[in-house]
TORNU-153563 format. One record per residue: x, y, z of N, C-alpha, C in turn; residue number from 1. Coordinates in steps of 0.05 Angstrom, whole numbers, plus 5000, padded with zeros to 4 digits. Example, Ala and Ser with C-alpha at 12.3 -4.5 7.8 and 13.67 -1.06 7.14 Angstrom:
2
     nu     nv     nw    cau    cav    caw     cu     cv     cw   num
   5264   4886   5156   5246   4910   5156   5264   4934   5156     1
   5257   4955   5142   5273   4979   5143   5258   5001   5157     2
This chain:
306
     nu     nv     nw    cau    cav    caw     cu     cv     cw   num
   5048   4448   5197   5039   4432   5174   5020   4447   5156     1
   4996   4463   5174   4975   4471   5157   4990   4496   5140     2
   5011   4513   5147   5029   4539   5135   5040   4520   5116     3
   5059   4503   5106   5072   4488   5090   5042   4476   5075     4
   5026   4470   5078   5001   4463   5056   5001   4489   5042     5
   4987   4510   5051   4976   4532   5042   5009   4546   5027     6
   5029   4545   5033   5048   4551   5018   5051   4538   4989     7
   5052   4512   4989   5043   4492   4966   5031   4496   4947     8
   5004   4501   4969   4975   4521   4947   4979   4534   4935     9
   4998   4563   4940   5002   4581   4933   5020   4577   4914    10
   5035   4566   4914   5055   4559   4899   5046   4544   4863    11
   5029   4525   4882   5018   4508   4849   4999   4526   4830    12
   4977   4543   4851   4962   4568   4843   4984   4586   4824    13
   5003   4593   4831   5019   4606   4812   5025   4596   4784    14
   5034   4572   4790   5038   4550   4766   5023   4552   4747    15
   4995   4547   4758   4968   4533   4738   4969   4556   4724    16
   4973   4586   4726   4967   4611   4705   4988   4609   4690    17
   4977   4600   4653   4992   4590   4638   5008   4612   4636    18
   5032   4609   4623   5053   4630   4625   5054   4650   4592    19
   5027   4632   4577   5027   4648   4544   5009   4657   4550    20
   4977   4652   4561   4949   4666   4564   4950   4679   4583    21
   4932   4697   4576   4918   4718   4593   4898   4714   4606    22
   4895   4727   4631   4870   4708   4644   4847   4742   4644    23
   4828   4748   4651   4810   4758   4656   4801   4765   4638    24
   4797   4745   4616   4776   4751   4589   4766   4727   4588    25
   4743   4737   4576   4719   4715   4580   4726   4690   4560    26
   4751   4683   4548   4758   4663   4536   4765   4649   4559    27
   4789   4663   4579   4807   4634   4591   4778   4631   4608    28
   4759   4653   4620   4739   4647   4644   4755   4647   4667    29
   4775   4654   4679   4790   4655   4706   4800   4681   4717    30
   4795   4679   4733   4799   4717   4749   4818   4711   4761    31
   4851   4725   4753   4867   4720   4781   4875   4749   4795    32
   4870   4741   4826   4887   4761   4842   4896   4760   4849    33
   4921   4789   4849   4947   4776   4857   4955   4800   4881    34
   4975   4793   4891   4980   4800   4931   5012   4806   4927    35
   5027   4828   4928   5055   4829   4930   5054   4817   4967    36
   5071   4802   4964   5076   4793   4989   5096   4775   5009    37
   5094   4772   5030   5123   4770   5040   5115   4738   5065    38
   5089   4742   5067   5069   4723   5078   5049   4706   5061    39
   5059   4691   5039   5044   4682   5024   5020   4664   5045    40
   5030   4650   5060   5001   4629   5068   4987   4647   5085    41
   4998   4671   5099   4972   4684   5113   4959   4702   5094    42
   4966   4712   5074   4954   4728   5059   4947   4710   5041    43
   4947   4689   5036   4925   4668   5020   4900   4672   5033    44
   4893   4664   5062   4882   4661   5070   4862   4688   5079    45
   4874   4708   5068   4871   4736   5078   4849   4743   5039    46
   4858   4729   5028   4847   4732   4996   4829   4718   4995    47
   4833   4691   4994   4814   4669   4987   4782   4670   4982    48
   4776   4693   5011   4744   4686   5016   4733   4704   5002    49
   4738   4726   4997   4732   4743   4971   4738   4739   4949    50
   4754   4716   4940   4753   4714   4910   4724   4688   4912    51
   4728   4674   4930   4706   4656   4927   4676   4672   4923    52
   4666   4691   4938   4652   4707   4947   4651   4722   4912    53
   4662   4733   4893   4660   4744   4873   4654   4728   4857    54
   4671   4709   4844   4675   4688   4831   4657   4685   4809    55
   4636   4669   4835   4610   4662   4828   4586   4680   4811    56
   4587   4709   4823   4575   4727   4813   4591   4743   4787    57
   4605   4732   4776   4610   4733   4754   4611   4718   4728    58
   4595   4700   4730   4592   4682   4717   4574   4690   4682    59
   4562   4714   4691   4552   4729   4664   4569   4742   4642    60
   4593   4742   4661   4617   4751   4633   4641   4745   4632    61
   4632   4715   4640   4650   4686   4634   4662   4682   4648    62
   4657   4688   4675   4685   4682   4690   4675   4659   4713    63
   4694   4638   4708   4684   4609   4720   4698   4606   4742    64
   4723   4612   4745   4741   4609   4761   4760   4628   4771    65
   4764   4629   4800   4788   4650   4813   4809   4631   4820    66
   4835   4640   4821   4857   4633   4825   4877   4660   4843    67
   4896   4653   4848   4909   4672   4864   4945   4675   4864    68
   4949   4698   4850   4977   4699   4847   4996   4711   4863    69
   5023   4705   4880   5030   4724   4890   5057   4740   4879    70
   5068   4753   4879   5094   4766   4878   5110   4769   4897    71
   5135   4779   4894   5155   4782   4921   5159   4803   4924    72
   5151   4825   4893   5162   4855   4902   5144   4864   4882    73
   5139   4897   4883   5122   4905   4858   5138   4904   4830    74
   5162   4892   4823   5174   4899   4803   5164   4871   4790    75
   5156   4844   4806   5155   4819   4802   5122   4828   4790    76
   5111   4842   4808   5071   4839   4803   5072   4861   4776    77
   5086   4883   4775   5089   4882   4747   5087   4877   4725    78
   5115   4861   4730   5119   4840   4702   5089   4818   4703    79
   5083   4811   4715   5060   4800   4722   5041   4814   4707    80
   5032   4838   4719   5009   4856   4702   5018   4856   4670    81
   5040   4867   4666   5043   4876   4641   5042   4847   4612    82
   5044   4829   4630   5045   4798   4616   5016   4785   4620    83
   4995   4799   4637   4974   4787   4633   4963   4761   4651    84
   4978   4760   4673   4975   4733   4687   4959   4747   4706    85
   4960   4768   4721   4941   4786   4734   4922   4799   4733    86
   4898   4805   4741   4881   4817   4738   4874   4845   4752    87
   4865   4835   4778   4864   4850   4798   4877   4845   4817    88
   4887   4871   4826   4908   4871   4856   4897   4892   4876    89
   4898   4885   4898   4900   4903   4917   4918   4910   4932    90
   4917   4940   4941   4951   4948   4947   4941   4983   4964    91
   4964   4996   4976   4962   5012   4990   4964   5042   4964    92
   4973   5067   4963   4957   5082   4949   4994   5085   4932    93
   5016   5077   4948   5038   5087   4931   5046   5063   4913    94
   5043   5043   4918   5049   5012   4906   5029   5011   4889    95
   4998   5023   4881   4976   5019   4872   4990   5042   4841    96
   5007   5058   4851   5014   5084   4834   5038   5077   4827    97
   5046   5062   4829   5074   5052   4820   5064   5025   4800    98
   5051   5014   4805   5032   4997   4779   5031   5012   4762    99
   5024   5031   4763   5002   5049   4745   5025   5058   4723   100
   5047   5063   4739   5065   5077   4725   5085   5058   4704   101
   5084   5024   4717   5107   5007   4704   5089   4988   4683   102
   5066   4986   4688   5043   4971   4692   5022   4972   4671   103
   5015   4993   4673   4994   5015   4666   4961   5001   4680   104
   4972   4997   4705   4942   4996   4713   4928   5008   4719   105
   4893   5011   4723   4881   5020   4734   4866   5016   4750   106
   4870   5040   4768   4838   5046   4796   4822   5035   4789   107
   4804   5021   4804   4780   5015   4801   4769   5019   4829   108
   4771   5024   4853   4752   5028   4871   4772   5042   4895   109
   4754   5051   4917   4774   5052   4943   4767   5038   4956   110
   4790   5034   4974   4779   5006   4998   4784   5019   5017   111
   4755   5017   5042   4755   5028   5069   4762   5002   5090   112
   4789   5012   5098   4789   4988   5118   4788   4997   5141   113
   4767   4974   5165   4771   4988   5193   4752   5009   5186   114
   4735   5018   5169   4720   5048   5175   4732   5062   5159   115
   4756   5063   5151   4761   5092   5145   4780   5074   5113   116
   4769   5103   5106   4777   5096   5075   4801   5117   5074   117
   4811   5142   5077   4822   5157   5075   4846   5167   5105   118
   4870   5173   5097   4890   5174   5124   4906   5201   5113   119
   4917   5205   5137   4943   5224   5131   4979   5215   5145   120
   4997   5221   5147   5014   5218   5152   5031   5237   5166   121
   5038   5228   5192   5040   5260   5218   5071   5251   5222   122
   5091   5276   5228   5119   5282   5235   5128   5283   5260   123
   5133   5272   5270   5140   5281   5302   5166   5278   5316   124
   5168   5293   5328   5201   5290   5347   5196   5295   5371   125
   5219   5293   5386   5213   5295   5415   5217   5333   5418   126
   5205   5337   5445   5198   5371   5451   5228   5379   5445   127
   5252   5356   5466   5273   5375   5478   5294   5379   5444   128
   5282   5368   5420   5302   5370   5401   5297   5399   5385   129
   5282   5407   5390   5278   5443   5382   5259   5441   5355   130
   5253   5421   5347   5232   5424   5311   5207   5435   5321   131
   5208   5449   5299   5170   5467   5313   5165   5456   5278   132
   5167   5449   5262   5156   5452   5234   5185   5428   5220   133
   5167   5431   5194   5187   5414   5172   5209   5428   5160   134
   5202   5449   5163   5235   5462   5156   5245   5460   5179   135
   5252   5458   5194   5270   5453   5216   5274   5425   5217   136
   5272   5415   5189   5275   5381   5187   5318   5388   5166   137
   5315   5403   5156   5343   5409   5134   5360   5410   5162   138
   5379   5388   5145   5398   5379   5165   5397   5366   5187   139
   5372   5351   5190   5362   5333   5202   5361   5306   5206   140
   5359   5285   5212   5365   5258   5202   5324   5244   5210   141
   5315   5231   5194   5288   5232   5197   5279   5195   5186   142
   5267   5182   5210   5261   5157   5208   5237   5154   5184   143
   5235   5128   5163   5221   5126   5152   5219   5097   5157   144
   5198   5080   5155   5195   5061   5158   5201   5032   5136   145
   5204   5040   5119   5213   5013   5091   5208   5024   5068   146
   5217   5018   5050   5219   5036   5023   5187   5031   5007   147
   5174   5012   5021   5152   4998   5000   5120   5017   5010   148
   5130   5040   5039   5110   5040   5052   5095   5066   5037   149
   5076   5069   5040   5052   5095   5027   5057   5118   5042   150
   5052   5105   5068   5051   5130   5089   5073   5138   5103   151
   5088   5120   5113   5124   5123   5121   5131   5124   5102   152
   5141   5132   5077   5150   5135   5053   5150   5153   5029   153
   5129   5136   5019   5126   5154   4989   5121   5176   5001   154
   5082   5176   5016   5077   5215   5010   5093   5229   5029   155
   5107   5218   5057   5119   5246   5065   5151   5247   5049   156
   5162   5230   5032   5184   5234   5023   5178   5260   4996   157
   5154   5248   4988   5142   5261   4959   5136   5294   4974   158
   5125   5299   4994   5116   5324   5004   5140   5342   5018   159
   5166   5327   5020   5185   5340   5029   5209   5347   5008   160
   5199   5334   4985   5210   5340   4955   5200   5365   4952   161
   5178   5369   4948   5163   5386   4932   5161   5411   4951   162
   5180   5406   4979   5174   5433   4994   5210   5440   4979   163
   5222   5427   4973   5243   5433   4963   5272   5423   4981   164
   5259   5408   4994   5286   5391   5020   5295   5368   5004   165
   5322   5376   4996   5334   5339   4982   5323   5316   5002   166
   5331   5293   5000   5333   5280   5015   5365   5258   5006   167
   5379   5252   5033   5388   5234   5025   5397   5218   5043   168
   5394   5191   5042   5398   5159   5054   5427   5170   5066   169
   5427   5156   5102   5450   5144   5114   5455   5128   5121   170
   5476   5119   5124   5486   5100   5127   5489   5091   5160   171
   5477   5101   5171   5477   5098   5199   5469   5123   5212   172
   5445   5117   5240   5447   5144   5260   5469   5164   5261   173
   5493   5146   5263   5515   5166   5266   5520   5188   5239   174
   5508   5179   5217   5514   5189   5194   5500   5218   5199   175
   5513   5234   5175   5501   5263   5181   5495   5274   5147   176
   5473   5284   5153   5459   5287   5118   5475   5324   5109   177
   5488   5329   5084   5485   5357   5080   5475   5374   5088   178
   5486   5394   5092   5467   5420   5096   5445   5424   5072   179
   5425   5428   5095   5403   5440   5072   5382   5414   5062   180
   5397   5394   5071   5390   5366   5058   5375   5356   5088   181
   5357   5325   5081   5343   5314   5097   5361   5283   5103   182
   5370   5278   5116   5385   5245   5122   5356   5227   5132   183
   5356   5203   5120   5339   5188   5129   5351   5158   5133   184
   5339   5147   5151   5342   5119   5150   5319   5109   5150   185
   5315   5079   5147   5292   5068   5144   5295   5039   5170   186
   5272   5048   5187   5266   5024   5213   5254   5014   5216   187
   5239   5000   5202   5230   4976   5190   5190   4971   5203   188
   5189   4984   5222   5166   4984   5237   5159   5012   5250   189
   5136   5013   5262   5126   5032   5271   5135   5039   5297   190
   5138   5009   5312   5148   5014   5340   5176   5023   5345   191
   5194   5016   5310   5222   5031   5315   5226   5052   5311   192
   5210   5067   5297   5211   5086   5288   5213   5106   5320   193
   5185   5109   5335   5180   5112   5350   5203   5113   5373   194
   5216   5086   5372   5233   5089   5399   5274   5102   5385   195
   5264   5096   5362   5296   5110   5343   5298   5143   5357   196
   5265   5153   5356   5263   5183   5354   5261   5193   5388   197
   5258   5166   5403   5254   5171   5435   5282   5180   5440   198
   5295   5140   5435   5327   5155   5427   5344   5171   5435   199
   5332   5178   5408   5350   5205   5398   5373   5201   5374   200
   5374   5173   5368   5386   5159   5348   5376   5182   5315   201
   5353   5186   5313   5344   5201   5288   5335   5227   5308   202
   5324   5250   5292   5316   5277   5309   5280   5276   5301   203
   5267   5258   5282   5246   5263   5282   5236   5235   5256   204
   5206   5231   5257   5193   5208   5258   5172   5213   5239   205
   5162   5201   5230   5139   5198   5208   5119   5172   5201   206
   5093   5170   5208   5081   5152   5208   5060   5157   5204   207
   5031   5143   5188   5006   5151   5192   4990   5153   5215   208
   4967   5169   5207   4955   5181   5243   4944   5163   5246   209
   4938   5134   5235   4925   5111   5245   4941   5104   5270   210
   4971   5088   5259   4986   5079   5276   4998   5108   5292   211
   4997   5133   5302   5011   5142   5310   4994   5143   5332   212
   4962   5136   5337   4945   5135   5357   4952   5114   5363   213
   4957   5078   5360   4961   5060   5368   4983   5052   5391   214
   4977   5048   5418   4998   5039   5434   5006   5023   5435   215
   5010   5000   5422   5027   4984   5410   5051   4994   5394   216
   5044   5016   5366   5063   5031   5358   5086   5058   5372   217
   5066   5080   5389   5072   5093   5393   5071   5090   5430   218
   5089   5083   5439   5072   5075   5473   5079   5107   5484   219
   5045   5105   5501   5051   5127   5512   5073   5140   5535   220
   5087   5121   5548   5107   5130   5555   5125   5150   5539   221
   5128   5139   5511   5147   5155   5493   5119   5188   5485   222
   5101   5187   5485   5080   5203   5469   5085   5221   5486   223
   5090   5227   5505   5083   5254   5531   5111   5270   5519   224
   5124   5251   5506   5160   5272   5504   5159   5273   5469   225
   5138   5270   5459   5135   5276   5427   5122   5306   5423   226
   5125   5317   5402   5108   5338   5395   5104   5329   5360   227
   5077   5340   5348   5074   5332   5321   5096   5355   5305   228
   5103   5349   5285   5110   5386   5274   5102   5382   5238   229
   5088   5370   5239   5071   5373   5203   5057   5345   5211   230
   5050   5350   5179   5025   5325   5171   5023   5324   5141   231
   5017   5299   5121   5006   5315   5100   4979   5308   5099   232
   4967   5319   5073   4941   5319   5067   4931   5289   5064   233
   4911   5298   5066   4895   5259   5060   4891   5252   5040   234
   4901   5217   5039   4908   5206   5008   4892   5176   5017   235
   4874   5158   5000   4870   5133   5000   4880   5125   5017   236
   4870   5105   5032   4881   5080   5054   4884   5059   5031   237
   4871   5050   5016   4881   5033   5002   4865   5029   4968   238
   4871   5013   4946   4858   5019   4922   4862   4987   4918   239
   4829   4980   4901   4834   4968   4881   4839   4971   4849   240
   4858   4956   4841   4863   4961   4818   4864   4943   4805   241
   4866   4946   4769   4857   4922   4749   4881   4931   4728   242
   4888   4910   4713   4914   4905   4695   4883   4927   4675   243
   4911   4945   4657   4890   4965   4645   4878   4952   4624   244
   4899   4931   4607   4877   4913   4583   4858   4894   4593   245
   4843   4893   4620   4830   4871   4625   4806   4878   4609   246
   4790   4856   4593   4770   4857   4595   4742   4879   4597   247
   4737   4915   4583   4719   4926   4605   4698   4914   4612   248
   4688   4896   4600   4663   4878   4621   4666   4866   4647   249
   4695   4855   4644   4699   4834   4675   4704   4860   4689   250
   4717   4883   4682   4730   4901   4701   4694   4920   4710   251
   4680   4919   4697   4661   4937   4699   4639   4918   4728   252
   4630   4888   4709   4626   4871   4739   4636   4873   4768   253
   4666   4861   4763   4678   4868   4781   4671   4886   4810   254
   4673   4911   4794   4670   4932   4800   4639   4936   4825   255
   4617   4927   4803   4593   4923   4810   4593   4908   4840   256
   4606   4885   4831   4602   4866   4860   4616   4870   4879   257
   4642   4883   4886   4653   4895   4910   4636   4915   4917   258
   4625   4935   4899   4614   4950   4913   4587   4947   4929   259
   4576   4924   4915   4549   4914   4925   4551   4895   4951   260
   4584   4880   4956   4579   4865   4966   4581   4883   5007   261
   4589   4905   5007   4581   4916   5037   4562   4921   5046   262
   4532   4911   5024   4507   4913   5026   4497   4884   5024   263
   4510   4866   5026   4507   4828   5028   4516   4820   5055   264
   4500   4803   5067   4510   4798   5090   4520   4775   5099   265
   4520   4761   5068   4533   4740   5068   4563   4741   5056   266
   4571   4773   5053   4594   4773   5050   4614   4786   5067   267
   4603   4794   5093   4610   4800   5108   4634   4796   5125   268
   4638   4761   5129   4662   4755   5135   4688   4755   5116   269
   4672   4752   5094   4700   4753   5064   4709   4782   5075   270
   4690   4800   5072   4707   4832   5068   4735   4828   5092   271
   4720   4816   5126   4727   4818   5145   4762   4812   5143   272
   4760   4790   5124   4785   4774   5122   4806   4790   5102   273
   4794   4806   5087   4804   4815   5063   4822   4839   5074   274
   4839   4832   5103   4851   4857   5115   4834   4882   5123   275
   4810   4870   5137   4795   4892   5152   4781   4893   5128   276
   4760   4896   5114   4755   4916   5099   4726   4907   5103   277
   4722   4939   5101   4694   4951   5105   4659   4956   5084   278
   4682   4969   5060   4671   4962   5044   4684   4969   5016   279
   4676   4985   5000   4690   4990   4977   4679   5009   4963   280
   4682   5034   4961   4674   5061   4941   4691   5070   4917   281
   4667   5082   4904   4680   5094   4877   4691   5117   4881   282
   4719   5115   4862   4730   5132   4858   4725   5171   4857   283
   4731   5184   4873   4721   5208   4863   4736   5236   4871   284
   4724   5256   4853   4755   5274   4840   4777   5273   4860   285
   4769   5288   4882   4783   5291   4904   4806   5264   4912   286
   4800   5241   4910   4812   5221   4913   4834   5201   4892   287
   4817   5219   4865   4832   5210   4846   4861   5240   4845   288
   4848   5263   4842   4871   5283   4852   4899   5275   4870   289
   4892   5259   4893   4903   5248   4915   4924   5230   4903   290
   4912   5213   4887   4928   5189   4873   4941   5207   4855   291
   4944   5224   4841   4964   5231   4810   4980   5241   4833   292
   4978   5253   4852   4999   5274   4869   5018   5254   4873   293
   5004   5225   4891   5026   5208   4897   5047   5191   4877   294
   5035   5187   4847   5037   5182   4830   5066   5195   4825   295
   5059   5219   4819   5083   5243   4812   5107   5239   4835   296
   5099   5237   4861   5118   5232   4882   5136   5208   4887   297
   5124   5191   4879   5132   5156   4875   5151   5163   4851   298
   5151   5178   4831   5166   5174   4799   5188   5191   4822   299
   5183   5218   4827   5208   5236   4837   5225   5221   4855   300
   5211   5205   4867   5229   5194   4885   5254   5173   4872   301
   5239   5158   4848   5256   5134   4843   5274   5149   4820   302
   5269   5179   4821   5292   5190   4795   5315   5194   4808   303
   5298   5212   4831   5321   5235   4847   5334   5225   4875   304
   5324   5209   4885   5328   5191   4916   5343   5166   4916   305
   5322   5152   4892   5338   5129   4904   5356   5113   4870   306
């Protein structure tokens, strides 16, 4: 009953953002954030306490009210951004860059969740399949986890472009990718990925080093018959971002009060809820560097891949 309420919510919340105005200017006074998502009532509930938690402290540059929008895909939060019903979104570092690109949004902060603001993304196969490295990935068939993912996805698809390995989609384990070329399938989770590559169904695996420490994802039964054979460099765990015509006052506040608020201790449980999060830092070179790379890799992919 209480999931079917909060679905409702979500639902009417969508509604109320008129479909001609723009919200995050100090005319309408309403801040909305919006969530690509697949779990609207738990990620309501995952939003909520931080927009309440902001809200308020924005009240110096008109902003009276938060509301909350969701989408079903980034092509939907998009159209969303580009029409003005959105404000701020939060999202992982390749979906954040794929805004950027359809969108034209912008960065506004990084988000540390769990501690760590920054990840990488590690390769692995089992010992007895012979890969010592990523070139020994050509002609390979190589698990990725869902097309939408940062770390199973964009940057090791983007970093295996740019080493100069095609890639191209099969149609099944049994399928077999060109010479010279990378075959991938996509297994939907971390734990399949993992047991595809135990297997032997794919010859090798890709996931971030968060989940590749996790035994839930990776059980160590399967870990003793893995070897790593790359990694890439470290890119954002996650970004907030703002529709680029918002407002620069609300976006500049904004700004102010996430970052103030990991120093409030009354906002402590909001962050908690807000998918782990720790706290929130500014942007800087190194990290913004990080973002154009993925940026460039997210476009290559959707010219040449898919």
């Amino acid at each position: 009953m209480i999931t079917r309420i909060l679905r409702f919510a979500c639902l009417l919340l969508a509604l109320a953002v008129p479909f001609q105005s723009r919200a995050g200017d100090a005319s309408s006074g309403v801040l909305v954030l919006g969530r690509i998502s697949d779990d609207p009532a738990t990620h309501y509930a995952q939003l909520k306490p931080l927009l309440d938690y902001v809200v308020p402290r924005m009240a110096d540059v008109g902003i009276r009210e938060g509301r909350i929008l969701m989408a079903r895909d980034p092509q939907q939060m998009a159209s969303y951004m580009r029409r003005g019903r959105v404000d701020w979104v939060t999202e992982t570092a390749g979906t954040a860059m794929m805004l950027r690109q359809r969108a034209g949004a912008r960065p506004l902060l990084l988000t540390e969740r769990d501690g760590v603001s920054h990840y990488h993304s590690v390769f692995f196969a089992r010992r007895d399949r012979g890969l010592a490295s990523l070139d020994d990935l050509r002609g390979r068939r190589l698990a990725f986890q869902r097309p939408s993912s940062t770390s199973a996805y964009y940057v090791p698809a983007g970093m295996l472009l740019d080493r100069g390995m095609p890639l191209e989609i099969l149609l099944s384990p049994d399928d077999q990718p060109g010479p010279g070329a990378v075959g991938y399938l996509f297994a939907r989770s971390e734990l399949n990925i993992a047991t595809w590559v135990h297997k032997g169904l794919v010859d090798a695996g890709v996931m971030s080093d968060i989940d590749w420490e996790k035994p839930g994802r990776v059980p160590s039964s399967f870990r003793r018959d893995f070897v790593l054979i790359g990694r890439t460099p470290d890119y954002p765990r996650a970004v907030e971002v703002v529709r680029g015509d918002v407002d620069p006052r609300i976006a500049a506040r904004l700004r102010d009060v996430l970052l103030e608020a990991s120093r409030d201790p009354s906002a402590r449980d909001a962050l908690l809820a807000f998918f782990g999060t720790t706290r929130f830092l500014p942007m800087d070179a190194a990290s913004g560097a990080a973002l154009a790379d993925i940026g460039r890799g997210v476009a290559r992919i959707k010219a040449d891949v898919e």
